[in-house]
N, C-alpha and C positions, 0 to 999 in steps of 0.2 A: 519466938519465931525468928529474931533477927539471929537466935546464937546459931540454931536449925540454918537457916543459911548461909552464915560464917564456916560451920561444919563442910557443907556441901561445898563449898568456892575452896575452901583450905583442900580438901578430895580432889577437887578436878584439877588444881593446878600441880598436886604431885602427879596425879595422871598424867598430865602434859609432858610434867618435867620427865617422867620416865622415859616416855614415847619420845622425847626430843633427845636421850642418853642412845637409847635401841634402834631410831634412823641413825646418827652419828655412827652410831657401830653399822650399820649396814653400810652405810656409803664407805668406812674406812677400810672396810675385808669385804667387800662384795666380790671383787674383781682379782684379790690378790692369788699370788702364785702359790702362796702358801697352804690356802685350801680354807675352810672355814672350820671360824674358832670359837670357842664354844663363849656363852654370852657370858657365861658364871668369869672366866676368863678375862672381864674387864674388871672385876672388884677381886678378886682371889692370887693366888701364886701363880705368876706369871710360866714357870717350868713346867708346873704340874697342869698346866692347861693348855700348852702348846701342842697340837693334833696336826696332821697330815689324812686331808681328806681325799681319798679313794676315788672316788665320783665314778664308777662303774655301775652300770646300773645292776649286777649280781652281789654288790658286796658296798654300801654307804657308808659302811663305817669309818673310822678314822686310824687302818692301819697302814697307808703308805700301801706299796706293793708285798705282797706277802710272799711267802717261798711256796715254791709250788710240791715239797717234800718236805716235811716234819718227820724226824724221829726221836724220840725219849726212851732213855734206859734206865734202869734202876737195879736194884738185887732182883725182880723179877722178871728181867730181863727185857727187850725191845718191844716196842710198838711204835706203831706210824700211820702216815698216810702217805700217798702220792699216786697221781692222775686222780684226785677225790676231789673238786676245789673244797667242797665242801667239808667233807672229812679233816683234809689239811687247815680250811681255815679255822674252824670252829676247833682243830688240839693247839692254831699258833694263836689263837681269842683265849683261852684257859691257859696260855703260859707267860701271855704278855706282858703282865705286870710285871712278873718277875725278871723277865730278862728285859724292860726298862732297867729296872733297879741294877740289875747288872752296868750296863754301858753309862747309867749316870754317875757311877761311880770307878769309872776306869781309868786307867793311867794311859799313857803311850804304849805305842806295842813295840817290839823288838822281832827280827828275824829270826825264826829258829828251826831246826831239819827236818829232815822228811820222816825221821825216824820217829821225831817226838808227834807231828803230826800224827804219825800213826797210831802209837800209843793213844793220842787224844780221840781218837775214834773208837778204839774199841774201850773207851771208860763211860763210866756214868754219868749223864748230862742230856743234855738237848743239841741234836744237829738239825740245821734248816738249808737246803739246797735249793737256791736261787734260780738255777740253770744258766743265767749270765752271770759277768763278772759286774756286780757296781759297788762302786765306792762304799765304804764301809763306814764313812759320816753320812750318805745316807740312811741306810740303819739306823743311826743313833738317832737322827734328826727325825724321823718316824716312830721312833720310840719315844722321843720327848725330850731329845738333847740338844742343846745350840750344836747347831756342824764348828768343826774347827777347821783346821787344812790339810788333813793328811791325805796326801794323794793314794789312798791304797783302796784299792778295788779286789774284791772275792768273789768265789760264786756260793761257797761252800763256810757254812759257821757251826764253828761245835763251841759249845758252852760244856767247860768240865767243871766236874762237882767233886772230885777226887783230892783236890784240895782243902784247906781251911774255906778260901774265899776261890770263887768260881774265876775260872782261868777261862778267856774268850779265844780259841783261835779261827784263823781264817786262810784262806787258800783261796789262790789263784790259777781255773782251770786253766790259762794260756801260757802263763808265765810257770806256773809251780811254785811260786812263790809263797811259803808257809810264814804268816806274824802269828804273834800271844800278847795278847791284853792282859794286866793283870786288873782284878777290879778285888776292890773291899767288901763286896756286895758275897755276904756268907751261903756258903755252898750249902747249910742244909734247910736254909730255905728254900732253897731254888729244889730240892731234893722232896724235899716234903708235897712241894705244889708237884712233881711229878710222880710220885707214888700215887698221890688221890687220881689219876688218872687213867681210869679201867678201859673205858667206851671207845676202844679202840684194834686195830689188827695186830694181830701180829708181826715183828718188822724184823728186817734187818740189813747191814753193810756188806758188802761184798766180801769185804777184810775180813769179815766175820766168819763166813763160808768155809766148810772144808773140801766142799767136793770141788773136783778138780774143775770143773765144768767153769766155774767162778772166778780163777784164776784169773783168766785171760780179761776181765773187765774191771774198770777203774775201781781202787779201793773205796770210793764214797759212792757207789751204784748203790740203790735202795731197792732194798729187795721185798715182795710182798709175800705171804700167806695169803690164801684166798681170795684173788683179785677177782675184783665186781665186774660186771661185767660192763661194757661203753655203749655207750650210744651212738649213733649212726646220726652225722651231721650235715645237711646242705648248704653250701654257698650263696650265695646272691651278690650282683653292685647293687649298693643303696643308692649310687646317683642314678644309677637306672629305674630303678624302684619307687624311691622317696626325690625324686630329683629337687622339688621344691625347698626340703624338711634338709634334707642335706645338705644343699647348696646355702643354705640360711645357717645351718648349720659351724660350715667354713669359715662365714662370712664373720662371724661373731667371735670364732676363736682367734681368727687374725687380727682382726679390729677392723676390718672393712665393712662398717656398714655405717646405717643414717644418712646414705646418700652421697658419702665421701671416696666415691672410686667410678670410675669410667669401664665401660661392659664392651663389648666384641667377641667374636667367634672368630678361629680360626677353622680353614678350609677340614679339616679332619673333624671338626665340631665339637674343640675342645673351646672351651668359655674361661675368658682371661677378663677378671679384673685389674684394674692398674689405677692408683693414688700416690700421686707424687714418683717415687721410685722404689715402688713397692709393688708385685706382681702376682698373684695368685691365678694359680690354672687348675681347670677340671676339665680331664679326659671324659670321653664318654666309655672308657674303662673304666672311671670312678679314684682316676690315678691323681694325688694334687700335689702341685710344685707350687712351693712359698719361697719368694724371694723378698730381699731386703737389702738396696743398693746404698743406704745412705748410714753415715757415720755415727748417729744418733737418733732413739726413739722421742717421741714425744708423748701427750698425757692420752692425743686423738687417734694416733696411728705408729706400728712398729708394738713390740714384743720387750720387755727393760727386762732383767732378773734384778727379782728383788731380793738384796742382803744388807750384811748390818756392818762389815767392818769396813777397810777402805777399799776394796776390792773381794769382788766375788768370787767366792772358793770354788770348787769342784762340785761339789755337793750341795751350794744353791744354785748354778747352772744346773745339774742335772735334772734336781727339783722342779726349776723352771720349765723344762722339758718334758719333764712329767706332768705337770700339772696342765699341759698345752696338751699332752695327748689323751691326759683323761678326757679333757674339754668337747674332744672329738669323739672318743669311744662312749663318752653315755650321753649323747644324742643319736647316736646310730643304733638303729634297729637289733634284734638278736639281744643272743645272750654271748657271755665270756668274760675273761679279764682281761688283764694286760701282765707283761713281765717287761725286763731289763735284757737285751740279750747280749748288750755292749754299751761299754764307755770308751773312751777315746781319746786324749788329751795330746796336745802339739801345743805350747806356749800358750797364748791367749784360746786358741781355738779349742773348744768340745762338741766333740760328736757322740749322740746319743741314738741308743737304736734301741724300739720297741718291738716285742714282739705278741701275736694275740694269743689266748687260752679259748679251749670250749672244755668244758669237764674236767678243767682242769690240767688239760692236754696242749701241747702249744701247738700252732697251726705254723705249715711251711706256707706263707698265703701266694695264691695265685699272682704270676707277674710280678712280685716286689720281693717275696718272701717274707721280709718282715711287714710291721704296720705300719710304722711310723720311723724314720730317722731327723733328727732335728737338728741343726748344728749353731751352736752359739757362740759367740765371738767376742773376747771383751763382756760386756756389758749388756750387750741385745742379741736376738735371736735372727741370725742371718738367712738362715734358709730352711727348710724341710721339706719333707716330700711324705706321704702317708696313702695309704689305701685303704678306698671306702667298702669292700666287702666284708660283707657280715655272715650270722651264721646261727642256725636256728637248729636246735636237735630235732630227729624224726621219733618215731616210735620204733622203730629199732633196735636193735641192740646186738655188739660183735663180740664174742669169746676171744679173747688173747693169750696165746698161750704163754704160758711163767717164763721168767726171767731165767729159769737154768734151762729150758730147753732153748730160747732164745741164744743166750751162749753157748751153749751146743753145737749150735747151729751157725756161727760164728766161727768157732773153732772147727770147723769141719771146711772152712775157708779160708784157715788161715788168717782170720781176722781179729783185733783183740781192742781193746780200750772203751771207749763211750757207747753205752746202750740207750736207747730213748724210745719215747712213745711218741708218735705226732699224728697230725691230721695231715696229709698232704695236698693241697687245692690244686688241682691242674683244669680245674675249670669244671669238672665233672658233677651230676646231679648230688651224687650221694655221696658224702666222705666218709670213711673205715680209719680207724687208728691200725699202724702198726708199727715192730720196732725197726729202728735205724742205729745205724751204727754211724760215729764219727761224732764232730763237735760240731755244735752251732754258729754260725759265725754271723758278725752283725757286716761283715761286710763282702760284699758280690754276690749275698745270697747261696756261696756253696756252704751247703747248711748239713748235709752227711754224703758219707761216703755209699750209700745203697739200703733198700730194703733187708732185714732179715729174715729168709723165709725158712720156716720148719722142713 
């Protein structure tokens, strides 16, 4: 009997012990900006277990933001997605391993022409089209790399397999500015994980096109075969909606809660918190402005980026900014994702701009245009500003007409370069995707140059 309960007492105090390893781990990543890391993660290889969690409520997985265009080529020539989320994320979930192993294994990049760029597009590999430019240590840092400092931002990545070992380039839609990675990571690996991949459309680059129709549109436009048809989507504010859930919401992503902030309305009936010298405001548009007047955060109040060297890089600012906007979009109602539609850099200061997805599609959103802009300074998070409408699909569904007659239609105006899908919010019950023309921009909201109509 005594050994029977020597047994039992030896049981319950590894029980203990466990449960006292597995709170330890919750209280040290519950809150972090990095996102949550997997438990295996405290006993195993720290590289191989570093994640970037998502926290949208369409997609929990751990791949950072994803590209909202995929395309893979092979000898049997292109396939892709784009405006799919789903289509796109489930071919960039089947290619990921491989293109970790690419960026864990790269060197610096070097600048190199518009020529070669092109070439790199129309070879064998994987392209993923972002639609903003961000830093391309984000990337890696989502893939599973410590970020390092390279201030280079892209929107556009083509992984070539035409080499021995896969050549990474990247491109910058504002600047033009074309880098290449070389990485050790063997191209017919990366070759082989895309040939097994059937379950998908047919694709291609504009570059690729012969008809003249094509021409006049940027060479990395992703061209569809039998585009599905969308979904018809409505608007809503969630502080008008969910005012309680939301405003609880805010309250938690900023650190203003448990009592630590002072409440008032202003005459318009917008609702200001204020702790110390720190201010949060909610319009009854659902509009919210985060301020942050003082030099340093603490453990209670304020916004820190967390990094590892002596100064935070580009890429865990931005991170940190990311991971503040996930905070807000999967507590809000709806569906969608999130993208990147700008990064920003002046000395200490970063400015980040979010923009929303519904199907995959990005939204020009009512009143702000984008979601979220957050800007971080040094060390903490100085200010942001975000909008709380959301957006729910109907039963619906809108025919879009293809990308060449869309450029058609373009060129009958004299018009040429950036083609796109969006939702456009002007407040209206029911939103239609259609194409625009022009570039995105994370700042003043001119976001294109006009509709294109057939």
């Amino acid at each position: 009997m005594n050994k029977t309960r020597e047994r039992i007492k030896n049981v319950l105090i590894c029980v203990l012990l466990l449960s006292m390893v597995y709170l330890t781990y919750l209280v040290w990543f519950f809150d972090s900006p990095f996102g949550k890391l997997t438990f295996a993660g405290l006993f195993g290889n720290e590289e191989e277990n570093y994640m970037i969690y998502e926290g949208t409520r369409s997609d929990t997985e751990n791949f950072g933001i994803r590209p909202i265009g995929v395309l893979i080529r092979d000898d049997a020539g292109g396939r892709g997605a784009i405006y799919e989320s789903g289509a796109a994320d489930s071919l960039y979930r089947a290619l990921r391993d491989e293109l970790a192993g690419v960026v864990m294994n790269m060197e610096e990049s070097v600048v190199v022409t518009a020529d070669e760029w092109r070439d790199a597009l129309l070879s064998k590999g994987v392209f993923l089209d972002y639609f903003g430019n961000l830093p391309t240590e984000s990337l890696c840092l989502w893939l599973g790399r410590r970020s390092g400092d390279e201030k280079i931002c892209a929107r556009y990545f083509m992984f070539s397999v035409e080499d021995k070992n896969v050549l990474m380039y990247t491109k910058n839609s504002k600047s033009g500015e074309v880098r290449k990675f070389v990485s050790s990571y063997p191209s017919d690996k990366l070759l082989e994980k895309i040939s097994s991949l059937t379950a998908v459309k047919n694709a291609s680059l504009a570059i690729e096109e012969k008809e003249p129709e094509f021409g006049i549109l940027d060479d990395e436009t992703l061209i569809m075969e039998n585009r599905a048809k969308l979904s018809q989507v409505s608007g809503s504010n969630a502080f008008k909606t969910f005012r309680t859930e939301t405003t609880n919401a805010c309250l938690a992503a900023f650190k203003l809660r448990d009592g630590n902030s002072g409440t008032y309305a202003e005459q318009d009936g917008t609702v200001v918190y204020v702790a110390d010298m720190v201010i949060l405001k909610i319009s009854p548009e659902g509009i919210v402005t985060y301020t942050d007047s003082r030099d340093f955060a603490d453990e209670t109040l304020g916004i820190e980026v967390e990094y590892e060297g002596e100064a935070p890089t580009l890429a865990e600012k931005t991170e940190t900014a990311r991971s503040l906007a996930s905070a807000i979009i999967s507590a809000l109602p709806g569906r969608g994702g999130l993208y990147i539609e700008d990064v920003t850099e002046n000395r200490d200061k970063v400015e980040v701009t979010f923009g929303r997805t519904v199907n995959g599609v990005p939204v020009k959103m009512k009143d702000t245009s984008y979601f979220m802009r957050v800007r971080v300074e040094n060390k903490m998070v100085k200010s942001a500003k975000l909008n709380l409408r959301y957006y729910e699909a109907t039963s619906n569904t809108t025919d879009i007409f293809s990308e060449k007659i869309a450029a058609a239609a373009m060129g009958g105006k004299n018009q040429k370069g950036s083609l796109r899908l969006l939702y456009r919010d002007s407040g209206e019950s029911v939103l239609s995707p259609a194409w625009y023309t022009g570039q995105v921009s994370g700042k003043g909201g001119n976001e294109t140059d006009g509709m294109v109509e057939s």
